[in-house]
C-alpha positions as CSV (number, residue, x, y, z in Angstrom):
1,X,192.4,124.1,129.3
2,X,190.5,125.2,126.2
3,X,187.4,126.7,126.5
4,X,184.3,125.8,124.1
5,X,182.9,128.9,122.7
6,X,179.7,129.5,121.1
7,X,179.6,130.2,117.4
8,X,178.9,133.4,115.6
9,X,177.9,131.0,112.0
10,X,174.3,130.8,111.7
11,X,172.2,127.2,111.6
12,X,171.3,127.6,108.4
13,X,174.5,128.6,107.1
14,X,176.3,125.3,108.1
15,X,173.1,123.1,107.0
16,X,172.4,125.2,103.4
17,X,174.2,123.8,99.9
18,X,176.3,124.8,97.7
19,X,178.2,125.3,101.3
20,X,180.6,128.3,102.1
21,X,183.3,128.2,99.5
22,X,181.6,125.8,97.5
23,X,179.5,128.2,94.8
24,X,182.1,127.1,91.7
25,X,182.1,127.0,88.3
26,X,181.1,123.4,87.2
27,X,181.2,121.4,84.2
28,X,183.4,123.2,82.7
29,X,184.4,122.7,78.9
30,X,186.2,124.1,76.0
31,X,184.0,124.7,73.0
32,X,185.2,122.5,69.6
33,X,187.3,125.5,68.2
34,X,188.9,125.9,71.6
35,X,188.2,129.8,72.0
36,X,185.4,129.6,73.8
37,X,185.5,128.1,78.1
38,X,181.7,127.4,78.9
39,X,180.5,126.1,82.8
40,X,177.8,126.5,85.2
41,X,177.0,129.2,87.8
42,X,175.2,130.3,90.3
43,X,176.0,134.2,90.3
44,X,173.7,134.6,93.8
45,X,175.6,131.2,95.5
46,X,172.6,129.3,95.3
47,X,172.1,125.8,94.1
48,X,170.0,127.6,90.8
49,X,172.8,127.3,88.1
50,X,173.0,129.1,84.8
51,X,175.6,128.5,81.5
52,X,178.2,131.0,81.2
53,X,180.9,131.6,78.4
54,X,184.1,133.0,79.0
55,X,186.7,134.2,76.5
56,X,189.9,133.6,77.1
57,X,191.3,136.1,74.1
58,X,189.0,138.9,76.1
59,X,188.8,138.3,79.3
60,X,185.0,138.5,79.0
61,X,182.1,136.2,80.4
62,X,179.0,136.2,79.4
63,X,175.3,134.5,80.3
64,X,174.5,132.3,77.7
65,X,171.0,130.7,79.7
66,X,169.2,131.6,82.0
67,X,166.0,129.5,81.2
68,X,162.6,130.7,81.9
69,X,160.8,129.7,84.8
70,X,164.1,128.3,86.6
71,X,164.7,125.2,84.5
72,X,164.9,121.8,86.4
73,X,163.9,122.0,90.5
74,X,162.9,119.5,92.7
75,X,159.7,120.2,92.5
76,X,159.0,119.8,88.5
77,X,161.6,116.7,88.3
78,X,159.8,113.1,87.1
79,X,160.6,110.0,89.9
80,X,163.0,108.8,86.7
81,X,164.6,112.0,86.8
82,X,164.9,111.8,90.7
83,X,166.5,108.6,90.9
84,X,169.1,109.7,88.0
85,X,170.0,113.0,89.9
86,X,170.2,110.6,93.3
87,X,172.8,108.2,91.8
88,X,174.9,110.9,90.2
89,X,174.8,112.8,93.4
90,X,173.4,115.7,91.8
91,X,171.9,118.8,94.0
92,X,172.0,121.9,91.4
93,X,169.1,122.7,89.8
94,X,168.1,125.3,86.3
95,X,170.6,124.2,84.3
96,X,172.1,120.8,85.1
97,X,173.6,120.1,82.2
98,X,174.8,121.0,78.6
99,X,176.7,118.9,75.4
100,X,179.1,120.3,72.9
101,X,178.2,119.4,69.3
102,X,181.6,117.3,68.2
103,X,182.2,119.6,65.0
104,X,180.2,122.8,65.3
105,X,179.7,125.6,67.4
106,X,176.2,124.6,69.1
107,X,175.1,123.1,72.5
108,X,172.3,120.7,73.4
109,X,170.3,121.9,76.4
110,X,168.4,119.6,78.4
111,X,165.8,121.4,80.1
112,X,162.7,120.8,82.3
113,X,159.8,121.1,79.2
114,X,162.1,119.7,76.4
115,X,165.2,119.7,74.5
116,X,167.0,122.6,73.3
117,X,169.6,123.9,70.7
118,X,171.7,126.7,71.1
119,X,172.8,127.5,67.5
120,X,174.9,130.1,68.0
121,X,176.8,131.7,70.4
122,X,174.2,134.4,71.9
123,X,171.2,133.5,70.3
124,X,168.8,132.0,71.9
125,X,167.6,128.4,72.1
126,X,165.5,126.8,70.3
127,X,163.3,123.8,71.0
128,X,164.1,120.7,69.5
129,X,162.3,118.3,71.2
130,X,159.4,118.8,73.0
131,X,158.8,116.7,77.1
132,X,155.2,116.6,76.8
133,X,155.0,115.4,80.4
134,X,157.8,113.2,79.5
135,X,161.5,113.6,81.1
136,X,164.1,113.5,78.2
137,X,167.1,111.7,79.6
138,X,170.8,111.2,78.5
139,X,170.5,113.1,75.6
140,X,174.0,113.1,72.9
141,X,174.9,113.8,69.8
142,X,175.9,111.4,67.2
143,X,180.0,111.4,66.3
144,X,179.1,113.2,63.1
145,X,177.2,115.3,64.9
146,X,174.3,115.5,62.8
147,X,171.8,113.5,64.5
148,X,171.0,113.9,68.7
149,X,169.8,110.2,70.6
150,X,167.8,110.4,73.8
151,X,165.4,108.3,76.3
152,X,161.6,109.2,76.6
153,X,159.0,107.2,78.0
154,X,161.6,104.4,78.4
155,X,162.2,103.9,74.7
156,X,165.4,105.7,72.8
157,X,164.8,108.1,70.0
158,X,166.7,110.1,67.2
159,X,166.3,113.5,65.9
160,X,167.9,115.6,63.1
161,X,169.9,118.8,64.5
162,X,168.3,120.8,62.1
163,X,165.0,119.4,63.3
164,X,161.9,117.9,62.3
165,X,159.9,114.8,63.8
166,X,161.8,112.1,66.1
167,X,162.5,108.7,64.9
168,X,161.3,106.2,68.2
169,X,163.8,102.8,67.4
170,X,163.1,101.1,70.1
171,X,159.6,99.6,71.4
172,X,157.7,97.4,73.5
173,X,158.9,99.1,77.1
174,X,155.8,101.1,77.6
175,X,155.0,98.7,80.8
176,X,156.3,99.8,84.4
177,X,159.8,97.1,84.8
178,X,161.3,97.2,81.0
179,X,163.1,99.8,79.8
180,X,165.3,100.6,76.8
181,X,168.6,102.5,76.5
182,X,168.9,103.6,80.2
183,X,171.5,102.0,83.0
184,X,169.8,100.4,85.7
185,X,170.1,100.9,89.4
186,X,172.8,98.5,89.7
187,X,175.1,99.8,87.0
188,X,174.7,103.3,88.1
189,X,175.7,102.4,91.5
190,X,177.9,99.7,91.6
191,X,179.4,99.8,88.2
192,X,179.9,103.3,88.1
193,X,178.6,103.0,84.0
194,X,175.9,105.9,83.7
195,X,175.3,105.4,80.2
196,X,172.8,103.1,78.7
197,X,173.5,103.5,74.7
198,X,176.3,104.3,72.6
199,X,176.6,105.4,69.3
200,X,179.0,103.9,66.3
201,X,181.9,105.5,65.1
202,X,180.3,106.3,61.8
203,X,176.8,107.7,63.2
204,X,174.8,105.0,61.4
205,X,173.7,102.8,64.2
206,X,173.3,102.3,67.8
207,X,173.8,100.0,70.7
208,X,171.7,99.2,73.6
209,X,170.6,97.8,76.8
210,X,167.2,96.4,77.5
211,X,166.8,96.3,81.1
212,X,163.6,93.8,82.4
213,X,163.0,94.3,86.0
214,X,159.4,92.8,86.0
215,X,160.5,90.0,87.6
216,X,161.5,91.2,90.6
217,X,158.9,91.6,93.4
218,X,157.6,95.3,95.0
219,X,158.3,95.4,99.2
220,X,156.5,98.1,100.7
221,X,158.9,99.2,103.4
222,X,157.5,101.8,104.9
């Protein structure tokens, strides 16, 4: 008969995330001229990720961010930004997530105070967009890749690459229900459709969703 034996794997080994074997490279992606591989990586096997390059010609990887003050964390994350991270199943923390420019050779950063560019390979980012105590979602580049769309306060914005002051194009969701440009709960969930806006082919206009919820009544439940 076999015998239970007692475990030499520690409590908080079993409990803790990324678990063993799981600390991997993640969202992994070719750069537009294909000589560049960039991902995400915790190099202590923590949850705390930072954006790597490797080159595939070299052999050679090399930190491209590691933002100041440890990016995105639980603890600095809006409710907005909490539910998004919940329905995309999303644990890792610093840097969550990064975009390719279509054409060029730059990355849009989405970090905790603001939105950032990475002109250059090496460089070092530069702020594009400012939070202002509000969470910049679902950030993305036009298809010409000259202008960068975005959620803030629950209304969708554009901004130059190069720069300069946004462009709000949507208004009137201010109030706690409405919101402009962002998937709701359902089609997050059930539809699997993360996305609430999408660009035209030629980079001149947009398309939304305008999501009401007002009429749909608060339980307190616990």
């Amino acid at each position: 008969m076999n015998q239970l034996r007692s475990s030499s794997i520690p409590l908080e080994e079993v409990a803790r995330r990324p678990g063993p074997g799981q600390a991997i490279p993640g969202n992994i992606q070719f750069s537009p001229d294909d000589k560049l591989i960039t991902f995400l990586l915790s190099p202590d096997g923590s949850l705390d990720r930072q954006l790597y390059g490797f080159d595939p010609e070299t052999g050679e990887r090399q930190l491209l961010l590691a933002p100041a003050g440890g990016g995105t964390t639980e603890a600095t994350v809006s409710l907005e930004e909490a539910l998004r991270r919940e329905r995309q199943r999303q644990l890792e923390t610093g840097v969550t997530s990064y975009i390719w420019a279509p054409k060029e050779a730059r990355i849009l950063l989405p970090l905790q105070d603001g939105l950032y560019m990475l002109d250059e390979i090496g460089g070092q980012p530069r702020l594009l967009v400012k939070g202002d105590g509000d969470p910049i979602l679902d950030p993305r580049f036009s298809p010409d890749g000259q202008w960068v769309a975005y959620v803030q306060a629950a209304e969708l914005y554009v901004v130059p690459v190069s720069g300069g002051e946004p462009r709000q194009l949507t208004f009137g969701a201010r109030e706690a229900g409405l919101t402009h440009g962002l998937a709701e709960f359902v089609a997050q969930e059930e539809m699997r459709r993360s996305r609430g806006y999408w660009w035209a082919p030629g980079s001149n206009s947009l398309a939304f969703v305008e999501v009401d919820e007002r009429h749909i009544p608060v339980y307190r439940i616990m």
